[in-house]
Backbone as CSV, one residue per row, in Angstrom:
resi,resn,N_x,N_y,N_z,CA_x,CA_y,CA_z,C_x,C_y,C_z
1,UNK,0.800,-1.179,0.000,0.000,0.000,0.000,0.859,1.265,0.000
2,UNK,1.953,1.209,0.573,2.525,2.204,0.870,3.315,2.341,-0.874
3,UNK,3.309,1.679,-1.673,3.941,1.430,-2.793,2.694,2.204,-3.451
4,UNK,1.418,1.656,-3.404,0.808,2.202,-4.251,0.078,3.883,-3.928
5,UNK,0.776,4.048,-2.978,0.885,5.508,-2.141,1.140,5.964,-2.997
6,UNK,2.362,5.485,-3.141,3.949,6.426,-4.093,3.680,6.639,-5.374
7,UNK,3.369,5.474,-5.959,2.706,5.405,-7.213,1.764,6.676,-7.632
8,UNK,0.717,6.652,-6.850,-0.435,7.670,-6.985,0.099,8.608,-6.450
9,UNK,0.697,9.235,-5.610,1.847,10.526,-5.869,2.239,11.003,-6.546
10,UNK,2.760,9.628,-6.835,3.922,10.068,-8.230,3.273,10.525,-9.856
11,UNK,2.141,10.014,-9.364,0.989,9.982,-11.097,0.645,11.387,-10.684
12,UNK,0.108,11.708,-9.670,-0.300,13.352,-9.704,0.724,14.247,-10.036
13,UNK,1.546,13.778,-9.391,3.117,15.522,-9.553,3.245,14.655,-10.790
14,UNK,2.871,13.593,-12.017,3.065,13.315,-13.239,1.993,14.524,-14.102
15,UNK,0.884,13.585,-13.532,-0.203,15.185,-14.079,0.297,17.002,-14.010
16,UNK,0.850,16.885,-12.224,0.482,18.382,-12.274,2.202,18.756,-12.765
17,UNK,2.799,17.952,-13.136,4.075,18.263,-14.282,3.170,18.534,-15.673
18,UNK,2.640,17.608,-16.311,2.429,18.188,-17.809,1.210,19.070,-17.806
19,UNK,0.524,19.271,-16.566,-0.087,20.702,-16.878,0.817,22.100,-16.625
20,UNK,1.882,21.704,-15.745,2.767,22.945,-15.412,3.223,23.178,-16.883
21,UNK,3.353,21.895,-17.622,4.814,22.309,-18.704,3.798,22.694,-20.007
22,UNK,2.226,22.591,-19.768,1.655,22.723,-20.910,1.395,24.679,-20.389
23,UNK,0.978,24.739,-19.185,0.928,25.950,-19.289,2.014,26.949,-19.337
24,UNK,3.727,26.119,-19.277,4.901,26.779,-19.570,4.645,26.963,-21.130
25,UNK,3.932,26.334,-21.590,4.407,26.061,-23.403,3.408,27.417,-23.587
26,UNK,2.271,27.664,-23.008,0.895,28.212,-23.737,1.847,29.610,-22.761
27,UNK,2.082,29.953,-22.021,3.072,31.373,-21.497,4.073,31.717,-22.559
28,UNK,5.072,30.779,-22.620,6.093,30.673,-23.753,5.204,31.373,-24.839
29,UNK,4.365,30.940,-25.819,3.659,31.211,-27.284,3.013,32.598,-26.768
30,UNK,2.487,32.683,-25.606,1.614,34.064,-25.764,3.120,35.162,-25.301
31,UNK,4.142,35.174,-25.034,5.056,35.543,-24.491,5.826,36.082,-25.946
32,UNK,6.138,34.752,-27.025,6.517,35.097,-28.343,5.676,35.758,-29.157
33,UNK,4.219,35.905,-29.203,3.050,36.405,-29.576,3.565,38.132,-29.186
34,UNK,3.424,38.004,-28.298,3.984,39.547,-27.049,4.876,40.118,-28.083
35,UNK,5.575,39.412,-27.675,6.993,40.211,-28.639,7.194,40.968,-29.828
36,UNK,6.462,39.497,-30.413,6.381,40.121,-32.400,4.842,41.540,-32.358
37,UNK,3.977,41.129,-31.333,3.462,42.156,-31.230,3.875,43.767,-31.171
38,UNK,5.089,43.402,-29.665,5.149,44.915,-29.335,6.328,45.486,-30.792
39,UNK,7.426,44.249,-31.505,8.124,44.475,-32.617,7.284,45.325,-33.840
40,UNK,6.199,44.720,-34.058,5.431,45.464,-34.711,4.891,47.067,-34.396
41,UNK,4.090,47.039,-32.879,4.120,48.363,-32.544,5.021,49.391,-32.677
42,UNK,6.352,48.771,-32.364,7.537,49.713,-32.215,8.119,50.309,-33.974
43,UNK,7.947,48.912,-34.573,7.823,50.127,-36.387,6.667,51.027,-36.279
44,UNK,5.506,50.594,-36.218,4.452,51.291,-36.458,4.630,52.815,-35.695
45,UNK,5.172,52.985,-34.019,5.472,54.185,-33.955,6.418,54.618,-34.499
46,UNK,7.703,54.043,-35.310,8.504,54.617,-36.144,8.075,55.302,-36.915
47,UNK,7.288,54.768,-37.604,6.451,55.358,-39.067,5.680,56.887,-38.870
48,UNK,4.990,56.358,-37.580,3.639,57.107,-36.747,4.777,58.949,-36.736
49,UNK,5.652,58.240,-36.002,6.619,59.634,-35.494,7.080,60.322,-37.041
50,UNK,7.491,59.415,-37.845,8.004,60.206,-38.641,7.279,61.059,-39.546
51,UNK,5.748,60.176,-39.627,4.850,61.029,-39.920,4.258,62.372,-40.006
52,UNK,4.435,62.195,-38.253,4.548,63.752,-37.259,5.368,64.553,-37.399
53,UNK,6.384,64.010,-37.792,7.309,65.290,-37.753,7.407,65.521,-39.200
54,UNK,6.959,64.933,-39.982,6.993,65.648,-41.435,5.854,66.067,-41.568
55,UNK,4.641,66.385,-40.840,3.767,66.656,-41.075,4.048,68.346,-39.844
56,UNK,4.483,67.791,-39.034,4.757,69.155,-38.308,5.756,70.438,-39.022
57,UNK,6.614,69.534,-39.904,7.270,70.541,-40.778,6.500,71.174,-41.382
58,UNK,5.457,70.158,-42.352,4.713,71.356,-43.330,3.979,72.310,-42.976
59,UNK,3.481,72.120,-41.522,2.836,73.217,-40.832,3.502,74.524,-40.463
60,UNK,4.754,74.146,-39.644,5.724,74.924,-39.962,5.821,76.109,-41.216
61,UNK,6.100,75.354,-41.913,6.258,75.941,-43.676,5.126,76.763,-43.498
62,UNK,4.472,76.362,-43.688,2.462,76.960,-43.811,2.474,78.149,-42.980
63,UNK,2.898,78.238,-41.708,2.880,78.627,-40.558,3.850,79.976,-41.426
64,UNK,5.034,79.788,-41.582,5.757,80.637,-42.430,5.658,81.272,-43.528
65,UNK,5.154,80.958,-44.528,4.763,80.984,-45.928,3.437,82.210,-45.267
66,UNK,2.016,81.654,-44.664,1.360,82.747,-43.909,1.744,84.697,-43.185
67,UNK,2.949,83.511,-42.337,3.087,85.424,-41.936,4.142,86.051,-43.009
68,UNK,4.987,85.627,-43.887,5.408,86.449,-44.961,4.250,86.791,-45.975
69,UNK,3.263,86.486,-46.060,2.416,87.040,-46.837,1.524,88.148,-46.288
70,UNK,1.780,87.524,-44.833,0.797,88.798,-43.851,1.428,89.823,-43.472
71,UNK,2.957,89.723,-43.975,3.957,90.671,-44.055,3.631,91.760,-45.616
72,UNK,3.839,90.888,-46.457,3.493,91.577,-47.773,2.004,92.564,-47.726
73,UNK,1.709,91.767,-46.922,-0.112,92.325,-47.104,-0.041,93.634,-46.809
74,UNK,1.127,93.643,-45.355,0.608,95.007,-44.409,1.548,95.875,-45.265
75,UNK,2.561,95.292,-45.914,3.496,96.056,-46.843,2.432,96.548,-48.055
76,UNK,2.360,95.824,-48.409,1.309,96.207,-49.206,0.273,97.303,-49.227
77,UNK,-0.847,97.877,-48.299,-1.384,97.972,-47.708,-0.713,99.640,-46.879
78,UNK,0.154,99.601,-46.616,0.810,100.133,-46.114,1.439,101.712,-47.470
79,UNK,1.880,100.809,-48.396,2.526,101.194,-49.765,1.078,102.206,-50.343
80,UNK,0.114,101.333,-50.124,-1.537,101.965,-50.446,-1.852,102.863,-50.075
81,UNK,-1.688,103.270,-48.381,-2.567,104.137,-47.539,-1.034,105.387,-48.100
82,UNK,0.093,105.614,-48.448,1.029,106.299,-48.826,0.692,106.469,-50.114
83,UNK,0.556,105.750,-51.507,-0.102,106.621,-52.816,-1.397,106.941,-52.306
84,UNK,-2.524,106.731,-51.371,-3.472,107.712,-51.481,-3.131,109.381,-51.026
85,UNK,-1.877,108.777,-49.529,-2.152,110.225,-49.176,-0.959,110.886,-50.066
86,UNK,-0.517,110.444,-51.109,0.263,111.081,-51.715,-0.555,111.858,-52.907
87,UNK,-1.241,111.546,-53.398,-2.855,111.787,-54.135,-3.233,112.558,-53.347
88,UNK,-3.578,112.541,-52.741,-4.360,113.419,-51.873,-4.279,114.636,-51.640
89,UNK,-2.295,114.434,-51.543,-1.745,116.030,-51.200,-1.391,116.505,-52.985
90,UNK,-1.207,115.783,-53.404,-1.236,116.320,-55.298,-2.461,116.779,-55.663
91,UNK,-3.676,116.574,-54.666,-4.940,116.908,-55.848,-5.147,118.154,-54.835
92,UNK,-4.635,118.407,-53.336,-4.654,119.566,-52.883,-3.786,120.762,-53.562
93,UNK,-2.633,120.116,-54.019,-2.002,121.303,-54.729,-2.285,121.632,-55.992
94,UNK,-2.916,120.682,-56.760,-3.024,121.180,-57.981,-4.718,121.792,-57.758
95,UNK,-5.492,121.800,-56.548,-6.096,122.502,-56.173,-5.497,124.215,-56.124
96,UNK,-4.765,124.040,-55.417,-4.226,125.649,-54.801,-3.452,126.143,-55.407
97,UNK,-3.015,125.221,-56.676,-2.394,125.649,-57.902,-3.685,126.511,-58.981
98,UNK,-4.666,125.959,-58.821,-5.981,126.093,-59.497,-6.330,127.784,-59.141
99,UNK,-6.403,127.581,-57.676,-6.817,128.590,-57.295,-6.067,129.808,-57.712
100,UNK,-4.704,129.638,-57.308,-3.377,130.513,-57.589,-3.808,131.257,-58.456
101,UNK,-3.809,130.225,-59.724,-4.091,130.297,-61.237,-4.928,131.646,-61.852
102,UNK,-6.524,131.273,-61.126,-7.508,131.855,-61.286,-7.238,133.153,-60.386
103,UNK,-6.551,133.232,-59.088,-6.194,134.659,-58.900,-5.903,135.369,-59.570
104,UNK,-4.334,134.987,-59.878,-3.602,135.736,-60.851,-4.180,136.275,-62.768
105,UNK,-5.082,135.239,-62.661,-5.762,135.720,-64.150,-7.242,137.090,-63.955
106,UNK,-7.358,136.662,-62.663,-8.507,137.559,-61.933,-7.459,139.299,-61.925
107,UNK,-6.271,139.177,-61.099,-5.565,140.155,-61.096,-5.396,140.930,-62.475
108,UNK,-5.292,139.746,-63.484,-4.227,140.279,-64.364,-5.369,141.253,-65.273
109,UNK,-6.833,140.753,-65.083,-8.273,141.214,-65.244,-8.129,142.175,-65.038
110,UNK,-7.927,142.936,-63.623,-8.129,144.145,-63.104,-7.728,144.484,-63.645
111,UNK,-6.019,144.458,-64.024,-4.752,145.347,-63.911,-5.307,146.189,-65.835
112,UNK,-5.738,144.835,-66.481,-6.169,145.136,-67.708,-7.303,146.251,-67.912
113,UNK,-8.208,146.257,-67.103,-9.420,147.261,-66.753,-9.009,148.369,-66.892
114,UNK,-8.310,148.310,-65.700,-7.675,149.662,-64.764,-7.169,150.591,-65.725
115,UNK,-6.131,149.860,-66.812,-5.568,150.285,-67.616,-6.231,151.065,-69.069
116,UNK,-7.658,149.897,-68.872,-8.725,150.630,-69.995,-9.265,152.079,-69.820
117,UNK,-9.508,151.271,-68.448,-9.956,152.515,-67.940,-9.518,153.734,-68.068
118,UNK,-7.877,153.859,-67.207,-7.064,154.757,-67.267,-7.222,155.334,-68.811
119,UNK,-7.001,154.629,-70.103,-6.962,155.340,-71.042,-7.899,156.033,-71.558
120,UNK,-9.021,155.328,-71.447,-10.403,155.826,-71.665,-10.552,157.049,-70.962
121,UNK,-10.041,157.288,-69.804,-10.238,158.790,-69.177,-8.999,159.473,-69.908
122,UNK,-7.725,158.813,-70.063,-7.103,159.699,-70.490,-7.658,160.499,-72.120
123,UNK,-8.138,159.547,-72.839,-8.587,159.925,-74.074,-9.682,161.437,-73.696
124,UNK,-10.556,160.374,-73.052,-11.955,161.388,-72.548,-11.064,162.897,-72.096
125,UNK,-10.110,162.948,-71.476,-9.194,163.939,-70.576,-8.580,164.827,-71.740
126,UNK,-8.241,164.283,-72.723,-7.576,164.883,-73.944,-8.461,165.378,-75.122
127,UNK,-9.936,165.102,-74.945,-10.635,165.539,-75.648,-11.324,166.907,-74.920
128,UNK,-11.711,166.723,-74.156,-11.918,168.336,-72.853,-10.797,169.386,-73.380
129,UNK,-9.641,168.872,-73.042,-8.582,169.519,-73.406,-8.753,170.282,-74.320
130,UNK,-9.233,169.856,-75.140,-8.750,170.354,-77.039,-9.836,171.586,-76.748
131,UNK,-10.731,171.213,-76.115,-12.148,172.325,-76.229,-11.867,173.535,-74.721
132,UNK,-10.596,173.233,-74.343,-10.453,174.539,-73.275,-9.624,175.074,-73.745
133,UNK,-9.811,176.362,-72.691,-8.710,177.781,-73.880,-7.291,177.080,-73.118
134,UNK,-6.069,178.059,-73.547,-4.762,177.638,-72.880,-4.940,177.539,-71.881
135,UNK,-5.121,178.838,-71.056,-5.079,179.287,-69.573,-5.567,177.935,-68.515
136,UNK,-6.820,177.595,-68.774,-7.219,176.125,-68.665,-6.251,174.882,-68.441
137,UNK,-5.684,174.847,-69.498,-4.821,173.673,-70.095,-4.106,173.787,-68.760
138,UNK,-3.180,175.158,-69.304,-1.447,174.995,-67.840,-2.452,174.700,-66.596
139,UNK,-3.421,175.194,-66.094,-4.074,174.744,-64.551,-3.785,173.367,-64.639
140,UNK,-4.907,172.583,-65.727,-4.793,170.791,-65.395,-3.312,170.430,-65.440
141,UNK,-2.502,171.259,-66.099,-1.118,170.295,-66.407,-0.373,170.413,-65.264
142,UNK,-0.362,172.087,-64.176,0.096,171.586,-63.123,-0.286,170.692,-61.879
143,UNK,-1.408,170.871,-62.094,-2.651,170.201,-61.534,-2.178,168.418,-61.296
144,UNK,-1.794,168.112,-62.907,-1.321,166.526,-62.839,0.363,166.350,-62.407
């Protein structure tokens, strides 16, 4: 009995050997499973990253390419609000050039009048003349 003790002992730690070594085998496979898994993950974030960062470049770029244009713009823009007020002050002067203009032709009006005038009396002045005696005459001539 004591034999067939041993026996049936020995048959269990037989059993609970090839379940130990079956669940060493099924650890082992999910263990190599593991591996080629995380091998795979670890390209895939290779890829993933490099992705990112070439994708973060073009933003970059974008990012750049943007404010040099928002540079040009205000240059731009800038260049604009300077030909208006440069216009602006040209259409004032050729305003006050205008005006100038029309003074001086207004003046030159008078000066022309004045001058009609003047002769027109002088004529008118020289015709009186002719019809007063001398004595007359020398008065106006010292007169002028």
């Amino acid at each position: 009995t004591e034999i067939q003790s041993h026996q049936q002992h020995a048959q269990t730690l037989t059993v609970r050997l090839e379940k130990a070594e079956s669940m060493l085998t099924k650890l082992w496979e999910e263990n190599c499973a593991l591996r080629e898994d995380m091998k795979k993950y670890k390209r895939e974030k290779k890829v993933l990253v490099k992705e990112v960062r070439s994708l973060m470049e073009v933003i970059e770029e974008h990012k750049r390419q943007i404010e040099n244009e928002r540079r040009e713009l205000e240059d731009s823009q800038e260049q604009e609000q300077v030909a208006v007020l440069q216009l602006k002050k040209l259409q004032q002067q050729q305003q006050l050039d205008k005006q100038q203009q029309q003074k001086q032709q207004k003046q030159q009006h008078q000066k022309q009048e004045q001058v009609i005038n003047h002769q027109a009396n002088k004529n008118y002045n020289n015709k009186n003349r002719m019809k007063m005696g001398s004595e007359e005459k020398r008065l106006i001539l010292e007169v002028e």
